[in-house]
N, C-alpha and C positions, 0 to 999 in steps of 0.2 A: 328135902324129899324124904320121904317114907315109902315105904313099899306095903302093901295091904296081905296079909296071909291068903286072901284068895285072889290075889292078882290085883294088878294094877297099882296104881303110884297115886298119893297123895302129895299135893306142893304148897308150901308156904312160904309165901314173900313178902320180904321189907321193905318196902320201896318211898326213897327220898324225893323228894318235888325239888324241883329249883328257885321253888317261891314258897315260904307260908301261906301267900296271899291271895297263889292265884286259884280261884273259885272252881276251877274243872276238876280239882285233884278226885274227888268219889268217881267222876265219869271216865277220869283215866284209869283209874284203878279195877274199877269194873271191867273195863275195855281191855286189861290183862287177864285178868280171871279169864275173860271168854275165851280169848285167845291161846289164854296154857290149858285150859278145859278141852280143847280144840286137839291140844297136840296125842296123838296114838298111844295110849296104856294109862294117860292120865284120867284118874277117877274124878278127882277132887282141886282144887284150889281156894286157896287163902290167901287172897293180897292185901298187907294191910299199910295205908301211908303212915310214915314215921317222918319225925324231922331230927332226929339225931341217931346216927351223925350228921352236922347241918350238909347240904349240898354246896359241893365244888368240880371245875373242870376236871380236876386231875381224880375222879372219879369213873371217868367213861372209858370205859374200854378199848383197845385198839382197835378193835374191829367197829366200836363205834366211833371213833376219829375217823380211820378210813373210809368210811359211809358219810360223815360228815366232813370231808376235805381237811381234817384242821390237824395231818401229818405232813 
């Protein structure tokens, strides 16, 4: 996060896929930008997919287990 000297917030994100291979990764990544573009003060966004470090469970957040049942 950055913050802009005349307001508002720029976001840049690295975001790991759980597959090299699966084919949506641009339309998920897009489908973030818009979404943190979305959020109140944010100016900007940058999502970029990265695959290292490679993708594991023990990655996800608690709060995303608890959304996904797997506590």
């Amino acid at each position: 996060m950055k913050d802009r000297p005349e307001g508002g917030t720029d976001i840049d994100v690295k975001m790991t896929l759980t597959t090299q291979g699966y084919g949506r990764g641009p339309a998920i990544a897009m489908d973030a930008q818009i979404r943190i573009e979305g959020i109140p003060g944010v100016e900007d966004a940058n999502v970029e997919v990265v695959w290292d470090p490679p993708w594991t469970p023990a990655m996800i957040s608690p709060e995303g287990k608890e959304k996904l049942g797997l506590e």
